[in-house]
C-alpha positions as CSV (number, residue, x, y, z in Angstrom):
1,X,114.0,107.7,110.8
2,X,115.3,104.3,108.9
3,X,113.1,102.9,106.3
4,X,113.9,99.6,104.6
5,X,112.2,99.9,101.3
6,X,111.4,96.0,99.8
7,X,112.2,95.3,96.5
8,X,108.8,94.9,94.2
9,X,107.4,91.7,93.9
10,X,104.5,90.7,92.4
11,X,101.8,90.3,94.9
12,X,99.6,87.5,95.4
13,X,96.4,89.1,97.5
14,X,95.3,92.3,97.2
15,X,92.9,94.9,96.1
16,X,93.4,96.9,93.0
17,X,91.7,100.4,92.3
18,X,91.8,101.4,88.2
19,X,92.0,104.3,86.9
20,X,91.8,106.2,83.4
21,X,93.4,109.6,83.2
22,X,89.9,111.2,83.8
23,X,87.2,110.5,85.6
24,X,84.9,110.3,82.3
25,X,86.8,107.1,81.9
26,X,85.5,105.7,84.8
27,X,86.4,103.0,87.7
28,X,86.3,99.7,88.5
29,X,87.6,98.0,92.0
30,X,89.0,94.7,92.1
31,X,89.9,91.9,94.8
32,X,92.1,88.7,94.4
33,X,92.1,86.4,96.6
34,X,94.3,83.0,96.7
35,X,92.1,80.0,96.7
36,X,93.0,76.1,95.8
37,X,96.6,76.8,94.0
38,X,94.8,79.9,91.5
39,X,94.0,84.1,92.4
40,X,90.3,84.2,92.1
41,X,89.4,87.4,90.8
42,X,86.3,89.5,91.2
43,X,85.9,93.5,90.1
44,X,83.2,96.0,89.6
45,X,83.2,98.7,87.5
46,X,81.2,102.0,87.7
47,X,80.8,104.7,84.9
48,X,82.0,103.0,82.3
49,X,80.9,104.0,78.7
50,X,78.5,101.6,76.5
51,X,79.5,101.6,73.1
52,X,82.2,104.2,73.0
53,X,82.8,103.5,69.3
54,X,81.0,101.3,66.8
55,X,84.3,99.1,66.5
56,X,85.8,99.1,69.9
57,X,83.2,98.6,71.9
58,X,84.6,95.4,74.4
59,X,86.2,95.9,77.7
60,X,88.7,93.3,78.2
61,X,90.9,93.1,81.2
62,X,94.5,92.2,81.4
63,X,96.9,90.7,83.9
64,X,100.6,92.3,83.7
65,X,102.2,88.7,84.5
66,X,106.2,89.6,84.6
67,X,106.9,90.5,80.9
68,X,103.5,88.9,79.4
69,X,100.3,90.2,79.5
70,X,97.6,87.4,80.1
71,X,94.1,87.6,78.9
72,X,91.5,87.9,82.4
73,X,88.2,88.2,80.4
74,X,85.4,90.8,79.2
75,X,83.9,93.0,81.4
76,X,80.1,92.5,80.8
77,X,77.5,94.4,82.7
78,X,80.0,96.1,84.9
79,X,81.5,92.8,86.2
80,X,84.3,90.5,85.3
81,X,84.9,86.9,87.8
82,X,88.2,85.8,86.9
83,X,90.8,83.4,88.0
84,X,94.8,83.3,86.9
85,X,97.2,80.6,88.2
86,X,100.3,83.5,88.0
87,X,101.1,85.8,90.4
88,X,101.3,89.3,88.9
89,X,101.7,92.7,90.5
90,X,98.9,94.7,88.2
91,X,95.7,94.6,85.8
92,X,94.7,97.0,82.8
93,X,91.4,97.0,80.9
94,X,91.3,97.9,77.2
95,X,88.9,98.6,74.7
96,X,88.9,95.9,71.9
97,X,86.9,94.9,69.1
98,X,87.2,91.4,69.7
99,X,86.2,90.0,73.2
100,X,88.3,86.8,72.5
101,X,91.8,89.1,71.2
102,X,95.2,87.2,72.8
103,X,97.2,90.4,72.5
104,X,96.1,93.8,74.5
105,X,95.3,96.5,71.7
106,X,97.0,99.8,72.2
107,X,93.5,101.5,73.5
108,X,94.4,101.3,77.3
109,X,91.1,102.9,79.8
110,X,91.5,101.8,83.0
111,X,95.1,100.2,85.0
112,X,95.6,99.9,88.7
113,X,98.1,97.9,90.6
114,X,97.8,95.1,93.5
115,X,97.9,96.6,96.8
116,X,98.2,94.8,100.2
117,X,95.1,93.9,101.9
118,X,94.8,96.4,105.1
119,X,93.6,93.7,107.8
120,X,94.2,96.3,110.1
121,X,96.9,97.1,113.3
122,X,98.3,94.3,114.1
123,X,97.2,91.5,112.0
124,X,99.8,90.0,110.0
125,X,99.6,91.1,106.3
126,X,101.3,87.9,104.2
127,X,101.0,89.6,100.9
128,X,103.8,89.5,99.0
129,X,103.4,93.7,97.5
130,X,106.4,95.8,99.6
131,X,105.3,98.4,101.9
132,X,108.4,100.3,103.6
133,X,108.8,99.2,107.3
134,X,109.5,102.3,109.6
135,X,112.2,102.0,111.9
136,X,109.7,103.3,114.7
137,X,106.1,103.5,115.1
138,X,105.1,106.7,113.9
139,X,101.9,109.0,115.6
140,X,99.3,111.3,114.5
141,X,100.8,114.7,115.1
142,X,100.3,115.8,119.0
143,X,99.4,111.9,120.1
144,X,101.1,109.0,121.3
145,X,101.3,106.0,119.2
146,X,98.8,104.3,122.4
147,X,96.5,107.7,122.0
148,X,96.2,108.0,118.0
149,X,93.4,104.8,117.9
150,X,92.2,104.6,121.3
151,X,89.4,107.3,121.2
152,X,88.0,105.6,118.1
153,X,87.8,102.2,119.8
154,X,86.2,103.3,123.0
155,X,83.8,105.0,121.1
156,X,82.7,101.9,119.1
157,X,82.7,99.8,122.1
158,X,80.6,102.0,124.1
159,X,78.2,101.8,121.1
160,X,78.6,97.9,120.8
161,X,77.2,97.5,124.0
162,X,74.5,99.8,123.8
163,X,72.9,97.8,120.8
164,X,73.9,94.3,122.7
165,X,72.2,95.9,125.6
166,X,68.9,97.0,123.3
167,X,69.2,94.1,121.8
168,X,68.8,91.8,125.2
169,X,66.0,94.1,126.5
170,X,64.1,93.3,123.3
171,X,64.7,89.7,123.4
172,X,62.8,89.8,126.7
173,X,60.3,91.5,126.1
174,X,59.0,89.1,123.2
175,X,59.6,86.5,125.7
176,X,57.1,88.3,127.9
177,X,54.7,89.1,125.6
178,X,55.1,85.5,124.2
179,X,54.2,83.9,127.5
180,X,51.8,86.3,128.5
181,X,49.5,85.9,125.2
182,X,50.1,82.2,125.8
183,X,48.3,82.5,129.2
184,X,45.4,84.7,128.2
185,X,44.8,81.9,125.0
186,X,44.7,79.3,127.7
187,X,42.3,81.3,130.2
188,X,40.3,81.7,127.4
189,X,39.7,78.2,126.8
């Protein structure tokens, strides 16, 4: 099988996953999005450490931007909103002792790098990180290419249109029960 493998580029949409070398170190998932000419940024962290030292005791996130390394923001209660008007291919969060520092210290927790956004089979992905393109479509061991999704899509259908079809029934029947308390009001009077 033939794969062209694309030359890296820095990616403009994505998601990003960081990482420490441990899992004591914690995680944090990111998403960028391209909105009005910037890359909005958003990410959550989980398990991260309050006050890890007395000194360093600020989370700041970084954007590798080519060569530079630009300056996103603190994270602060687990979250950081950011937006950068470069493309760049990955992030890095450091502990400093200054929230407003211009230069990354050498005390690196967390990095992670932009990956494609996974719209799903065949929606076209625009995003600019390389992803090898097979020659031919490959299959889950034992199935053809047609068979390796199908079963999962019937199933969900099937289930769809059980809960539309729940969901009509139900309609109906507080359309019923509307009218028919309507008309026992009105014999009433």
């Amino acid at each position: 099988m033939l794969l062209t493998v694309a030359k890296v580029a820095r990616a403009n949409e994505g998601v990003i996953q960081l990482a420490g070398k441990t899992d004591a170190d914690g995680r944090c998932f990111a998403a960028s999005v391209y909105v009005d000419g910037n890359y909005k940024l958003l990410m959550t962290c989980r398990g991260l450490s309050m006050a890890l030292d007395p000194v360093l005791n600020k989370y700041i996130v970084w954007a590798n931007v080519g060569e530079k390394k630009q300056r996103l923001g603190e994270i602060v209660n687990g979250k950081l909103s950011a937006v950068i008007g470069e493309k760049y291919d990955s992030i890095f969060v450091t502990l400093e002792s200054d929230a407003y520092s211009n230069k990354p210290s050498i005390n690196m927790v967390l990095n992670g790098k932009v990956e494609p956004i996974d719209f799903g089979k065949g929606v076209f992905n625009s995003s600019l990180a390389p992803t090898p393109t097979p020659a031919s479509p490959k299959a889950t061991e034992g199935q053809t290419p047609a068979q390796s999704g199908g079963q999962t899509r019937n199933l969900t259908g099937a289930v769809v249109a059980v809960g539309k079809a729940i969901l009509f029934g139900f309609i109906i029947l507080l359309i019923i029960v509307g009218v028919m308390s309507f008309l026992a009001r009105r014999k009433n009077l």
